[in-house]
N, C-alpha and C positions, 0 to 999 in steps of 0.2 A: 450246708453249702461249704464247697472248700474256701479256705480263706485265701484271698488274692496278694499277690507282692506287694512292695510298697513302692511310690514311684518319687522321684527324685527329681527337683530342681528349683528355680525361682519362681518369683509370682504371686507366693502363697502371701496370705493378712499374716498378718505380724502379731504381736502378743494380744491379747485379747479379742478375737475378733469374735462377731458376734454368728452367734450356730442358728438363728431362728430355728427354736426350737420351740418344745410346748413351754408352759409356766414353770416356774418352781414348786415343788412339793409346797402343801403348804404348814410344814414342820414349823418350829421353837427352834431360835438359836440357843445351845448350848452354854455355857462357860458364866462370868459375869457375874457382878457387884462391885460397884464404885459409882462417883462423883456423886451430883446433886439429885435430891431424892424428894421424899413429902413428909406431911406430918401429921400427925393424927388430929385431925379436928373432934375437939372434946363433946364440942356441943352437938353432932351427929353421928360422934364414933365410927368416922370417916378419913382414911388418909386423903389430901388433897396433894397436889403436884405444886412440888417448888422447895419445899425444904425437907430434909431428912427426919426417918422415923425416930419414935421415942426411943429407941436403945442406948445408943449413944452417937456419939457425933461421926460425922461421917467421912470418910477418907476424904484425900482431897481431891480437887474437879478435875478428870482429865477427860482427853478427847482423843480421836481418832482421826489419823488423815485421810483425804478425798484426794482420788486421783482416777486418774481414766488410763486405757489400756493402751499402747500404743500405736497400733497399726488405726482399726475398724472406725473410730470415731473421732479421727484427729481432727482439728482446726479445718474448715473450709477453705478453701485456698488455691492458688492459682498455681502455686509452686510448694513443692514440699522434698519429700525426700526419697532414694534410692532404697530398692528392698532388695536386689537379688543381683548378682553380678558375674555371669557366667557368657564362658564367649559360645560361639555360634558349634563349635568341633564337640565342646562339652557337651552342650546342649542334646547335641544328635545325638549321641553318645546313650547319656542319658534315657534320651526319648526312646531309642531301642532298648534299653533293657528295659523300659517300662512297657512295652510293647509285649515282649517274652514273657514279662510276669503277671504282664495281665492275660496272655493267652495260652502259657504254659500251665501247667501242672508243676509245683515247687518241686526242686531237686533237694530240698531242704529236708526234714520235718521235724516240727515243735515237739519237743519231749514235755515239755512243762504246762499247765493251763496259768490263767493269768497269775500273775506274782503275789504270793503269799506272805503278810507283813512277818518279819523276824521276829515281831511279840505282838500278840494278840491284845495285848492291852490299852485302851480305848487312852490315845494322847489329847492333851490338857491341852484347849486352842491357845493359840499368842495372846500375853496378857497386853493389853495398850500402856503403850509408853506415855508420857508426858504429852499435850496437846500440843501441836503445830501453834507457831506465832506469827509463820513468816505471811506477806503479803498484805492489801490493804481491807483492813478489816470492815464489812460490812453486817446488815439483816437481813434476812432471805424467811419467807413464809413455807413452810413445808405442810401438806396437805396429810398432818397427824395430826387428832383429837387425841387432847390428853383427857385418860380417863382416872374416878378416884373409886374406889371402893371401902363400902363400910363394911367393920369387923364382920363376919358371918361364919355360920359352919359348915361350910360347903360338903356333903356327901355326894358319893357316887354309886350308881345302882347300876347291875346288869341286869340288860332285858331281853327276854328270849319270847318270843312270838309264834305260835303253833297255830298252823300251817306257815312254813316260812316265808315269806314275802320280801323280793327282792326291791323293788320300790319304794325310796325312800318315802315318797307321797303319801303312798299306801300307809305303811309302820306311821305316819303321821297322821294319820287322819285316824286313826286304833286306838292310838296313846290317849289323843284328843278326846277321842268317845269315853275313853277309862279315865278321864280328868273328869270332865262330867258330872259321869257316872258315881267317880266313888270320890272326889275330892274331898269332901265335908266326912264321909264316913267312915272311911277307909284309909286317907293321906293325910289323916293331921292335918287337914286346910291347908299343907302347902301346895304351891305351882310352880311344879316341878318344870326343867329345862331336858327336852331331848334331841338326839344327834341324827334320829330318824334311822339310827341301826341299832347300838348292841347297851348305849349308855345314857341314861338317864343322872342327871345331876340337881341337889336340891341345898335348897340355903337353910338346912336342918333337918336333924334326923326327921324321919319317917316311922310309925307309930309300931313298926316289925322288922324285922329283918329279913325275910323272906317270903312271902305272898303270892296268890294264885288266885287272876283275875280272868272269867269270860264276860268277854265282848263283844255284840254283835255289829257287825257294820251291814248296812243297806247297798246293796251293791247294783250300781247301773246300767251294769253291762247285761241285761237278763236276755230272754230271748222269747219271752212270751208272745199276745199280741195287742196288749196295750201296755200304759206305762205303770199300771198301780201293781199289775198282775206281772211281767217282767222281771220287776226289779225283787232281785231273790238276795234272800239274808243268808251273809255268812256271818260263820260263830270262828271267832279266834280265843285260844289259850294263853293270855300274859301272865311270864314269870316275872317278878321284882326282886330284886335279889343285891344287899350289899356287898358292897366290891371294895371300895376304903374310902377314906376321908382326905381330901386334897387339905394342904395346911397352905394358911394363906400366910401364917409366920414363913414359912419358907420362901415364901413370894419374896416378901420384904426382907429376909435375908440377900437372898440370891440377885434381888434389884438395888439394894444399897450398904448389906455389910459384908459382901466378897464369897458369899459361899458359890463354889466353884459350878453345883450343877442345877440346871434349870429344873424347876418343879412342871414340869410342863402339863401335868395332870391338871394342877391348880388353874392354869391360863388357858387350858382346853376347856373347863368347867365354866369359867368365866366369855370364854368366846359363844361356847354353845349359848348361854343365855343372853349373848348381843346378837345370837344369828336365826335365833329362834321362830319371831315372828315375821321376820322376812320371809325365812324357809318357806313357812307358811303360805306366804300370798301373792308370792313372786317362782318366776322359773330361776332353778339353782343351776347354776354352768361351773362347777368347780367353786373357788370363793365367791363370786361374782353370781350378783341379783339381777335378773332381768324382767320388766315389763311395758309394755307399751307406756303408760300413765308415766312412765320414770325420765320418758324422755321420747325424742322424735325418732319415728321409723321411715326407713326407705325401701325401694328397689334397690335390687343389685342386677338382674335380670335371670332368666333361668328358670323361674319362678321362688325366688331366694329372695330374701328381704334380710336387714340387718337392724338390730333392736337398740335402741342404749341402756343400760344399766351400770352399776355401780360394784367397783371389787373392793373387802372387807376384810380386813384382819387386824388380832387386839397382839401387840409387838412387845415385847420387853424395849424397854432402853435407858437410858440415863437419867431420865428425868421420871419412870415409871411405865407407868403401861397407857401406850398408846394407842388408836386408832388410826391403822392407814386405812383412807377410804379417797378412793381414784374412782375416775370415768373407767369402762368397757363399751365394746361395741361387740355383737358376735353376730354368724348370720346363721337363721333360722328359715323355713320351710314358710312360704307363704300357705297362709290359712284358705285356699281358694280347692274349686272342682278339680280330681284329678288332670280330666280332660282338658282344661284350662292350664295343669301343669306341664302337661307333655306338648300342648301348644308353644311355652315358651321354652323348656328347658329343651327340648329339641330342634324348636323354630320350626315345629312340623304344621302349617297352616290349612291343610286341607286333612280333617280329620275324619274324613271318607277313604282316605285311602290307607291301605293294611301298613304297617312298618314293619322295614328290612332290619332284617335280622343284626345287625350292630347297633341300628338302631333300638331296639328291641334289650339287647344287655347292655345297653348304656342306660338306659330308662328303670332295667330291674335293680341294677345297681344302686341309683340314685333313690329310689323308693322300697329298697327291703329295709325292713323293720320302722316303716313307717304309721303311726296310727292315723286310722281316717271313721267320719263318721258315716253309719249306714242310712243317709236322706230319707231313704223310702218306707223307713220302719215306723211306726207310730210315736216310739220313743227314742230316748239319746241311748242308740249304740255305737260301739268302738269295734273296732278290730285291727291287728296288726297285718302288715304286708310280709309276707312272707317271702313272696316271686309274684311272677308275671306268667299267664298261659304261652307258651308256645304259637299255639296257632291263633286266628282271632276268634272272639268271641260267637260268632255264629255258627263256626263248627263245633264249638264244644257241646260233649254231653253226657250225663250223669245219670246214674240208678237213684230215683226216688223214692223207691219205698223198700219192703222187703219181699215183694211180688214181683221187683225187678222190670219196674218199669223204666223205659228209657228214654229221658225226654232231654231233649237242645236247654242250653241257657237259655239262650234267648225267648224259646217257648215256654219257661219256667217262668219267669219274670212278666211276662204277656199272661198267661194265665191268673198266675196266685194274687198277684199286683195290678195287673191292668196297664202295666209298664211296657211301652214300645222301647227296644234298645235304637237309639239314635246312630251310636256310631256302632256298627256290627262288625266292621273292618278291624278295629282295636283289638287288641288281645285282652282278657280278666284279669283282675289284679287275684290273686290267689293271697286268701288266708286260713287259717286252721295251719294243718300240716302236711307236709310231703306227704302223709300216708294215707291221711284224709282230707283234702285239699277240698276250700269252698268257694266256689270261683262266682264273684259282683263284678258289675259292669263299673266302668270306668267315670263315666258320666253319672254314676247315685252314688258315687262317694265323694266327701270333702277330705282336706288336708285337717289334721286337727292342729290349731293354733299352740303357739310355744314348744315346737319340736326344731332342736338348735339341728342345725345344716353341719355335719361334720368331714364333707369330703374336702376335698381341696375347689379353691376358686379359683376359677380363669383368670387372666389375667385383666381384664376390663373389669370385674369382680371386685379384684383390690382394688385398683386404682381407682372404683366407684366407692368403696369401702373408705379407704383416705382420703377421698375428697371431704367426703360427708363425716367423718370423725376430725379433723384437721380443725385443732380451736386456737386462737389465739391465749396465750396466756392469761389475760385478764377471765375471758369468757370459762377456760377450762376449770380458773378456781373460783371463778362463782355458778360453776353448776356444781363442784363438789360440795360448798357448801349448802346449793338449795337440796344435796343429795340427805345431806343431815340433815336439815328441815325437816324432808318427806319422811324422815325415819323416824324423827320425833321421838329420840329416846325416852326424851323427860317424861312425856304423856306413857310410857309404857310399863303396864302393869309389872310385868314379870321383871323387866330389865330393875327401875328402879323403888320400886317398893318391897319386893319379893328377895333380889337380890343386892340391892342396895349399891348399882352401879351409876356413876352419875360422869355422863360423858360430855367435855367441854364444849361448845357449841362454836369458839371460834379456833379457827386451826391455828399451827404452834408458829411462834416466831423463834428463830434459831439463830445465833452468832454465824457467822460465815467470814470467809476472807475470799479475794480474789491474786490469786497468785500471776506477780509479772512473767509475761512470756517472756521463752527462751531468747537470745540472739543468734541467726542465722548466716551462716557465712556461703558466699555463693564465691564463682572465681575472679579473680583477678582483672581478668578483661572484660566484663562489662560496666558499666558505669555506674552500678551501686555491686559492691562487696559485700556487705550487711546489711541486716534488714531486722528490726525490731518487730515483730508482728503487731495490729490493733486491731481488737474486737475480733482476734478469731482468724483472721484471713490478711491477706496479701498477694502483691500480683508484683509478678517476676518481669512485667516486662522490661525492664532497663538491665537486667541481671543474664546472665547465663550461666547454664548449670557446673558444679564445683568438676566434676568429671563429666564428659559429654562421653558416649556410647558411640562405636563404630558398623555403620551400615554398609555394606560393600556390594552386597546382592543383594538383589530385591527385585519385588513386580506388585502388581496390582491383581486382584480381580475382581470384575463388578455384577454383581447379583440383580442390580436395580435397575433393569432397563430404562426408565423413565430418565435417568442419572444421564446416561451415555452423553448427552452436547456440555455437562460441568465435568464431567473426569478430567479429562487435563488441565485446566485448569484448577482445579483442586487440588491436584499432584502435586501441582506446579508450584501450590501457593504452601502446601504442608513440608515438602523439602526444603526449600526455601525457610521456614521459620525452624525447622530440627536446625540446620546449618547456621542459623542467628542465634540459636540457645547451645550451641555449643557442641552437639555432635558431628560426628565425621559421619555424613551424607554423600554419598557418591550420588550424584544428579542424574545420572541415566541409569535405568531398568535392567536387571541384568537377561528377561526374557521378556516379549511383547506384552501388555495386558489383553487380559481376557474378560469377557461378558458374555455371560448366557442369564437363562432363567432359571430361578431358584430350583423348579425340580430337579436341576441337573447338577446340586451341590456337589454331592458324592464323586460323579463322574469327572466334573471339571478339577476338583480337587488331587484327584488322581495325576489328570494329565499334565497340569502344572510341576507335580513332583517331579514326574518323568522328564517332563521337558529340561528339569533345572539337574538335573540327578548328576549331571557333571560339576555343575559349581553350585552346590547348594543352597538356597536359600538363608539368610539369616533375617529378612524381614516379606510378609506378605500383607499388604496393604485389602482389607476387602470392603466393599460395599455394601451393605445387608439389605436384603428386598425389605420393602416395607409392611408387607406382610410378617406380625410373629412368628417366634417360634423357632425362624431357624440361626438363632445364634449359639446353643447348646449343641448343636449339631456338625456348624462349623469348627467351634473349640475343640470337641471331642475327636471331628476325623482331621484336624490341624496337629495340635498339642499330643496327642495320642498315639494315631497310627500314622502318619506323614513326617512326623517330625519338625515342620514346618512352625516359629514362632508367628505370630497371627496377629494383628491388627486391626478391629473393627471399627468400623465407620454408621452412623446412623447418616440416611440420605437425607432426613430430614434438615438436620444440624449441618450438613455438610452442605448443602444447599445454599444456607444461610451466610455461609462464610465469612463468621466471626473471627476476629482474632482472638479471643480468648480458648475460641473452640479449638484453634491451630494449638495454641500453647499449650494448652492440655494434653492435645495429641502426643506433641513432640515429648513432654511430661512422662508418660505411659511406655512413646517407644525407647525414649532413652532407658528407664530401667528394663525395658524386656534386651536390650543390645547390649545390658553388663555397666551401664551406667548412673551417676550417684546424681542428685536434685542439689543436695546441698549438707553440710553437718552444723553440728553444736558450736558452737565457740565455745562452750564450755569444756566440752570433749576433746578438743585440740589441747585447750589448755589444762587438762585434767582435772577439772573440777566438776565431775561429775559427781555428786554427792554416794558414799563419802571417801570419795579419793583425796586421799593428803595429798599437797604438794611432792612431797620425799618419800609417798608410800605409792609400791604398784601392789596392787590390788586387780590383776589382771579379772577381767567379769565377764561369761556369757549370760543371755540375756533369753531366754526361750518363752517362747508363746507357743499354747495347746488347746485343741478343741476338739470335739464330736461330733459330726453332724449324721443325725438321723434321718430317714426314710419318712415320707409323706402318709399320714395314717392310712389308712387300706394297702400301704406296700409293704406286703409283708416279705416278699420273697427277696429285696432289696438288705444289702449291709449297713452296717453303719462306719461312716468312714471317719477316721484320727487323723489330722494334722498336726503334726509338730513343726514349728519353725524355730529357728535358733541364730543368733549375732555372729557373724560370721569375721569380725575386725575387734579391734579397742585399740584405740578410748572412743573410736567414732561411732559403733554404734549404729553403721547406716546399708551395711550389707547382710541377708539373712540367707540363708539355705532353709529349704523347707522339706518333709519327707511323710508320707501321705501312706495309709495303711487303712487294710477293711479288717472288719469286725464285725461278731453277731449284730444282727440291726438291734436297736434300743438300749444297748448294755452301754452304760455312761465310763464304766471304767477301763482306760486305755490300756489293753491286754501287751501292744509292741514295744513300752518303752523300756525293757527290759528282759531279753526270752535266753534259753537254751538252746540249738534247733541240734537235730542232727545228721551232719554231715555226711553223705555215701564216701566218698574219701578220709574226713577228716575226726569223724566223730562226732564227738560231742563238744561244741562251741558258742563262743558267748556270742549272742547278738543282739539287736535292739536299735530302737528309734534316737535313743538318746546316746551309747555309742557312738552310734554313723555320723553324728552333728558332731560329736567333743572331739572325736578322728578330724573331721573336719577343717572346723577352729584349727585344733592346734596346726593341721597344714598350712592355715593360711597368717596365725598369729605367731606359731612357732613356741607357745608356751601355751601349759597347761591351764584352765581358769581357778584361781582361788576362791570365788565365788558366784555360786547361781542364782539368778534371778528368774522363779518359775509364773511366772504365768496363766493362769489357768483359766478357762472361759468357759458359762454352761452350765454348773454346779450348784445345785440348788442346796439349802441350808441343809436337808437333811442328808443329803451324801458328802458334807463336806468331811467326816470323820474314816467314811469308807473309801474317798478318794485321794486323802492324807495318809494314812493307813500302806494303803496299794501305793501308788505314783509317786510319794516320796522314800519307798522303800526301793522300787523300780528306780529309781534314780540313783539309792546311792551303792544299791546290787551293780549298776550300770560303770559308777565311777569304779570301786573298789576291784570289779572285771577288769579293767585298764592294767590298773597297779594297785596292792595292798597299800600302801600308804598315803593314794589318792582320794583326800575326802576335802572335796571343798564345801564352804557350808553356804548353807542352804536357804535363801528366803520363797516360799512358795504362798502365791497371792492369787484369791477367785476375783477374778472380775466378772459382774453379774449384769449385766443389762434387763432381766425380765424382774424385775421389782416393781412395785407401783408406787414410790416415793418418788415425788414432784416437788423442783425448786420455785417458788415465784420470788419476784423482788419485792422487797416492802417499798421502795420508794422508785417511781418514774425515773428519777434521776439516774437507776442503778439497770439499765437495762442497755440492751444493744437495739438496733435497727428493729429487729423481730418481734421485742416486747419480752423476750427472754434475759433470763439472769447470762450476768459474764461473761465470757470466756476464761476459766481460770479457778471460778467459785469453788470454793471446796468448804465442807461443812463435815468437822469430825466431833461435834459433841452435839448433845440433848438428845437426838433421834436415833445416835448411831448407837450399835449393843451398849449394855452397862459395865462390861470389861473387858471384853475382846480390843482387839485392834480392827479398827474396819474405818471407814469413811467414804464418804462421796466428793466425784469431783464430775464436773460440769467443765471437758477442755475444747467443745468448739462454738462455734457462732449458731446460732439460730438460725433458719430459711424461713421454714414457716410454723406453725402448728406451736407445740410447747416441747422444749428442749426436755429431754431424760438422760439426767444426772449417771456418772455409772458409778455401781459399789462397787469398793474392793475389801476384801475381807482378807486379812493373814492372818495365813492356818499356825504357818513358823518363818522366824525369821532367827536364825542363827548367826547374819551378821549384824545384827543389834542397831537397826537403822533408828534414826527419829522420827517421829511422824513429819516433820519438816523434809528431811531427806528423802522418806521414801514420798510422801506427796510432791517432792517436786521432781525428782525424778521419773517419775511416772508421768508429768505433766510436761514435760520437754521433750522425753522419746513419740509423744503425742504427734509432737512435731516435724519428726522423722517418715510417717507417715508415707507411703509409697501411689500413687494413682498406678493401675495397671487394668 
């Protein structure tokens, strides 16, 4: 696919927002050794957590700052801050070349593929500075099991399995049979750990080093015609074979006396034998266990159900190695009759009649490569859905023998069976293969139980999904802990006899601070100028915004029939409150409003543009029919191909005619009209950490992310956002600039290219260019320091996308001018973690039952010597607040964990509603 221009304006999330994307890999962080450690308990020959190994004594304690990103997750709040400020002529401007470059063909072309680091050699993450002091220090519960391990000799075996078998179940259920089989005779009595593909792990040699075992497994998918006779034996070939010895010395190095690289072989060893017998008895979804027994199952509808279970992984950190173990939810395939699923997952209630053809590949879509059971057979067969017939079942027909006879399904099924097909109008579900396809009726097959639902969910889906997972903090960490219960390490053979791991049963208590919010300065003429935030939130009504946005043309139009007798009224009452918060509101429309009904979006959209095509639009108020779905629709023929900046309204909320709802409004349109909510006091005053008094330290401020395509879209990009600070010292306007890429590829290929010119050659360009050009138009000086941003990055690309992106970066500066290098902090902010803060004391919570606003916790949980921390910067609603990490990859201008946590904790506060 060719790759599309990049489009250019305001709008965009600010540093860190979040990509909903899938999980994070689920790698080892890197780097590390420092602060408080364990010690070896003599009488078990067991390190336990809390004081450092016998070596010798141990650096001293440091920590890591907690801070949250600034746009995506700021403080809840009724007033916050400006993100983009461009007037109405730019805008247009803008919106047409985005137009051209998303429907042209580049006049450009890229000489270069993505940017290749200037040395290949793998950079040393940020080591952590000295712990954060500032703020009031409290305890906060985190939902890690610290765990302790006795001395052992951990080996590793490669296993290779003939006939290959992609199933991890499968390769499970093999090993199983050859534990058995040959433990006592064969394995030195040990009980072994395997990963259910290529690696077996044992807490002591093994009596060979290379061995060759057949095993046969009973296999129940036969096809005989009972169950004894059916079930046919397969013979598998196991190799065992040493591969090396994980040292668990290097563990205890690398977690408390500084050796720089993670043994992660050693903590893979050690995780496979905590993941062991879950694997076993539960459905595996990535780290996460799932089964009914683990917790309550619902509806989602569709025929979709969603399961609870619990996600698991053993962490390096400061204090040793931990267990994080969090709640999951996922949704899975209910276990019911086909024909019962295409009841719901279509809404098709009369299964007498044939289904239309969309119908029809929406149904094969949802059910290929599904297993289902065959009812009608004497014993338990399986098979997988391959497709759907074409026609329905009653026309189909088939060569039965090798005389070529040719007999109907349905006559197949009535004959051999005795089976009348019910529904004949239905099409077969088709298994075997395209080439030999064996087509069952829809009604003798089940869904088989524990097959996870991986297409995307509708929107009633989720919101059924979050209702039903949405726990209050009390409840969420006493199901983690009933999750360790059920897991019952201590009773398990393998984990702590065999392996000698003994995991804490109460979760960790951790030191934490809660950092004082920023002060807010709002303007001059309303009746409060400052505003100290509490618990997260605040409300502007006494205030008006620091710079108010100018609307001079505008109109309405209303999508929601039902609406039509509150429009004016509503108008009336939303101009009205823009004009009291501080924007210039011209009161009358500059073309009539318009209502029609939602199918005529496209059209009426049109005709508005033409109508105003003399004085352009700079605001368009609309009314969204209540019907989903077409808000995506609006944005894209608004923002895109009209030029038009846009305004939605929900009728519901508009109905209701809140005044907070108004505020928010006016909130939104002031920054889409080029207008700011409010700044720092700080940043006036330049003390934004760490700006001296007498020292300019000119800074931009950039936030970056990826957002990928929805699984089955494969023919979809993935698209880059870059936004960037477009002022100093205020910190409250950004420009944003937006580019496609292969779908899936995490690493931002634009912020640094060559392209070439049909005029000009060969020239520099890039994402991060276009921004520092920018800046400097609007600050007039070049920035001495970068503050990068980064969202999305799971541990294990954190080295490939430090590597690339900060190499792109300073290729980008050094393009400008050879002796333009400003230096460089570049920070991941991660939202897909499963570390949960709770409060140790009642007393320490906000409204919600949530920890702080402000909480930031940089030792015990966070790495053992990176720089990384959590901070928790807005108010709870409902459910259980999630902390965000930041991890620095490098920081070159030498911040404090003090500094960079609280500056990350006040641009929080800057935050844009749009």
């Amino acid at each position: 696919m060719a790759m599309s221009g990049r489009r250019r304006g305001g709008g965009g999330r600010g540093p860190g927002q979040d990509s909903r994307r899938g999980q994070p890999s689920p790698s080892f962080p890197r780097g590390g050794g420092c602060c408080s450690g364990r010690v070896r308990d003599s009488s078990r020959g067991r390190r336990s957590s809390g004081s450092p190994p016998p070596y010798t004594s141990p650096p001293s304690h440091q920590v890591a700052p907690a801070t949250q990103p600034p746009p995506p997750y700021a403080p809840q709040t009724s007033s916050s801050q400006q993100y983009q400020a461009s007037s109405s002529s730019a805008a247009a401007s803008v919106s047409r070349e985005v137009s051209l470059k998303l429907t042209l063909e580049p006049q450009a072309e890229t000489t270069d593929s993505p940017i290749v680091p200037s040395s290949s050699k793998a950079r040393e993450m940020q080591k952590r500075p000295r712990c954060g002091g500032g703020g009031k220090p409290c305890t906060v519960r985190a939902n890690h099991f610290f765990v302790d391990v006795a001395d052992i000799d951990l080996h590793h075996y490669d296993v290779s399995i003939t006939p290959e078998i992609t199933s991890k179940k499968v390769n499970r259920a093999i090993i199983q049979r050859l534990i058995d089989l040959y433990q006592q005779s064969h394995l030195g009595g040990r009980l072994p750990a395997y990963d259910g593909r290529k690696s077996l792990y044992t807490a002591g040699a093994l009596p060979f080093e290379s061995n060759n075992f057949t095993v046969k497994l009973i296999d129940g998918d036969g096809s005989g015609s009972s169950s004894s006779s059916a079930r046919k034996e397969r013979q598998f070939k196991v190799t065992i074979k040493m591969a090396s010895r994980p040292e668990l010395h290097h563990l205890w190095e690398f977690l408390f006396r500084g050796q720089p690289e993670c043994p992660q072989e050693t903590i893979q060893a050690l995780d496979v034998a905590l993941r062991a017998n879950p694997s076993r008895d539960y459905t595996v979804v990535g780290r996460s266990f799932f089964k009914p027994v683990l917790g309550e199952k619902g509806e989602l509808g569709g025929g979709i159900e969603y399961w609870m279970g619990y996600y698991q992984s053993l962490r390096p950190t400061q204090r040793g190695l931990s267990l994080n173990i969090d709640l999951s939810a996922r949704s899975f395939y209910q276990p019911i009759l086909v024909t019962q699923f295409v009841a719901k997952h279509l809404r098709h209630a009369n299964l007498n009649n044939p289904l239309s053809d969309q119908d029809r590949i929406k149904l094969k879509r949802a059910l290929k490569g599904v297993k289902v059971i065959l009812n009608h057979m004497e014993y338990a067969k399986t098979c997988k859905i391959v497709g759907i017939s074409r026609e329905p079942i009653k026309q189909l027909r088939f060569t039965l023998d090798d005389q070529g006879t040719n007999v109907s399904v349905v006559e197949y099924f009535r004959d051999k069976y005795n089976i009348v097909v019910r529904y004949a109008s239905l099409p077969a579900l088709q298994c075997g293969s395209e080439a030999k396809p064996v087509y069952y009726p829809m009604e003798l097959c089940s869904i088989v139980e524990g097959q996870r639902y991986t297409k995307k969910l509708n929107d009633q889906q989720v919101r059924t999904l979050l209702t039903a997972t949405c726990q209050h903090p009390t409840d969420r960490g006493g199901n983690i802990r009933k999750m360790v219960r059920v897991n019952n390490f201590k009773g398990n053979e393998l984990v702590t006899k065999e392996f000698g791991i003994k995991v804490q049963e109460e979760v960790a208590l951790v030191d934490a601070r809660v950092l004082p919010a920023p002060m807010l300065k709002y303007h001059g003429s309303g009746q409060e100028q400052r505003v100290q935030p509490g618990s997260g939130k605040w409300s502007m009504t006494n205030m008006q915004m620091v710079n108010g946005g100018e609307v001079g043309s505008w109109s309405c139009v209303n999508f929601c029939l039902e609406f039509e007798s509150k429009l004016q009224e509503f108008i009336k009452n939303l101009v009205e409150m823009c004009i009291r918060k501080g924007i210039n509101f011209c009161r009358a429309p500059t073309i009539p409003f318009w209502s029609a009904r939602p199918a005529m979006i496209d059209q009426i959209l049109l005709d508005v543009y033409k109508e105003s095509i003399e004085r352009p639009l700079k605001l368009l108020i609309i009314i969204l029919p209540y019907q989903t779905g077409s808000y995506g629709k609006i944005k894209r023929v608004c923002e895109t191909e009209l030029d038009i900046v846009s305004q939605c309204c929900q009728p519901r909320k508009a109905a209701d005619a809140k005044v907070q709802y108004f505020e928010n409004l006016a909130l939104k349109v002031n920054v889409k009209v080029g207008g700011r909510y409010t700044v720092l006091v700080d940043s006036i005053q330049r003390n934004l950490p760490p700006v001296k008094p007498k020292e300019e330290n000119t800074t931009i401020i950039f936030g970056a992310d990826v957002t990928h395509p929805q699984p089955g879209e494969d023919s979809s990009s993935s698209i880059d956002a870059v936004v960037a600070s477009m002022d100093w010292p205020e910190v409250t306007t950004y420009r944003g600039v937006v580019s496609a890429q292969p779908d899936r590829e995490e690493i931002i290929r634009d912020l640094y290219k060559i392209v070439r010119d049909p005029k000009q050659g060969l020239v520099h360009d890039g994402m991060i260019r276009e921004l520092l050009f920018a800046f400097h138009r609007n600050v007039k000086k070049k920035p001495t320091r970068i503050i990068f941003y980064r969202d999305g990055v799971s541990e294990g690309q954190f080295s490939q996308v430090l590597d690339s992106e900060l190499d792109a970066i300073r290729k980008a500066c050094s393009s400008i001018e050879e002796a333009f290098k400003p230096k460089v902090t570049f920070v991941v902010v991660q939202k897909r973690h499963r570390t949960r803060l709770f409060a140790a004391h009642p007393k320490q919570t906000d409204q919600s039952g949530n920890i702080l606003p402000g909480t930031v916790v940089d030792s015990s949980i966070c790495h053992p010597r990176e720089f990384d921390f959590y901070l928790n910067s807005h108010a709870g609603i409902q459910g259980t607040s999630k902390p965000t990490h930041y991890h620095v990859l490098i920081d070159e201008n030498s911040f404090t964990s003090d500094q960079l946590q609280k500056l990350t904790f006040d641009l929080c506060y800057t935050y844009a509603l749009n």
